[in-house]
C-alpha positions, 0 to 999 in steps of 0.5 A: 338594149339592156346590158344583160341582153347585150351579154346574153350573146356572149354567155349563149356561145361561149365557144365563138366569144372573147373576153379582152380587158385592159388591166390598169383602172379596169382589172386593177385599181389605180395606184400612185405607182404603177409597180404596186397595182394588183389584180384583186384575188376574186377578180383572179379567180372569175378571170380562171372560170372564164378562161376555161369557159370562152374562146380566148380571154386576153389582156390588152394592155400598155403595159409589158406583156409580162408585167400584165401577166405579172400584176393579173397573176394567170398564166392561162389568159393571153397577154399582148403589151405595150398597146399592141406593139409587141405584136409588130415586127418593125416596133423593136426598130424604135428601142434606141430611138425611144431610148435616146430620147428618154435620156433628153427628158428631166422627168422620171420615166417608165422605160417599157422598151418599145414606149415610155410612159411618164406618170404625174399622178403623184406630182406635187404640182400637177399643173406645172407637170402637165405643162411641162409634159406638155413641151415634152409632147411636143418635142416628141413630135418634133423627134419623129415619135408619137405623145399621148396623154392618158390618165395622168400619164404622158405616153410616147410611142413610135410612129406605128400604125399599131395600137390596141385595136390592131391587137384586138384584131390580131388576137381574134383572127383565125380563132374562129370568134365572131362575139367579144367584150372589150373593156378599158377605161382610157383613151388607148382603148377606144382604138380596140373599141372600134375594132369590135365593127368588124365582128358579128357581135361587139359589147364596149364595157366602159371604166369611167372615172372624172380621167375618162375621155368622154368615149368611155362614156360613150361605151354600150355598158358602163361601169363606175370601178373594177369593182363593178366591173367584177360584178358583170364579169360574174354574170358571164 
């Protein structure tokens, strides 16, 4: 099926459908540090048009929620954080366990509270940081925590049956929504991927770049930026 056909399901009923977009890579550009990514001010403003024409749009993010908020700039979409976790009542149980094991690793860290990330993006030697992020994985493991590698990132997480398609779900439920897009461009994101079987209607939007798994790849729309991305969010 053709992308304006697969779209054409979401503009038909825009009162039962769902934007849900991830906001690193996909909304904003990807930057060597995390705290200077922004959300264009065109995509800002298709973002508020969108807002007042669907159901529910909202930011899934592995960010903090208000960090989200912060770098998309809009108040009136939905912001969940942290891949989901802070939408679950037994995460906040993990903060001194994931802190303490923050404190045993000689990398700097991003403490978002509920997970760490640990960049390399910038690493002079990103081989050598790989291979010791590597370890680092594996000692998180042997911690009782969960490691995941993402695009030039280490993430470590409690051992939660949580992740962004548990968020995506929870989002949707009771909004009476039965069509949605999703949009990532990482591997936390095929997890929302897959929650869209459950609905009468599901598009998977892909953000590839060559630090895409091949899931993404896989999505039904495929775009190459955020900037192509805006492009099909102004066909909605």
């Amino acid at each position: 099926m053709e992308p304006d056909e697969l779209l054409g399901r979401l503009r038909d009923e825009p009162r039962r459908a769902a934007i849900l977009l991830d906001v690193d890579g996909v909304l904003a550009p990807i930057v060597d540090r995390p705290e200077d990514a922004r959300v264009p001010d065109e995509t800002r403003g298709e973002l508020r048009r969108l807002a007042d024409a669907y159901a529910l749009v909202a930011c899934v993010s592995g960010r903090t929620g208000s960090d989200a908020c912060r770098i998309v700039g809009l108040d009136e979409l939905v912001y969940v954080g942290e891949h989901g976790l802070e939408l679950d009542p037994e995460a906040p149980q993990w903060r001194e366990r994931i802190r303490a094991f923050a404190e045993t690793v000689a990398w700097p860290v991003e403490d978002k509270g509920l997970t760490l990330s640990f960049h390399y993006r910038t690493a002079e030697d990103p081989e050598a940081a790989e291979a010791y992020l590597l370890e680092t994985a594996e000692r998180a493991r042997n911690a009782g925590l969960v490691p995941r590698f993402g695009r030039m990132v280490l993430e470590v997480r409690p051992p939660l049956e949580t992740n962004k398609g548990t968020a995506v779900r929870a989002l949707l439920g009771g909004r009476g929504v039965t069509r949605a897009l999703y949009a990532g461009d990482d591997s936390t994101d095929l997890d929302a991927f897959r929650a869209l079987d459950d609905l009468e209607w599901g598009i998977r939007v892909g953000v590839v770049s060559d630090e895409s798994p091949r899931g993404i790849a896989e999505a039904d729309i495929v775009v190459g930026s955020p900037a192509e991305l805006l492009e099909l969010l102004r066909t909605l």
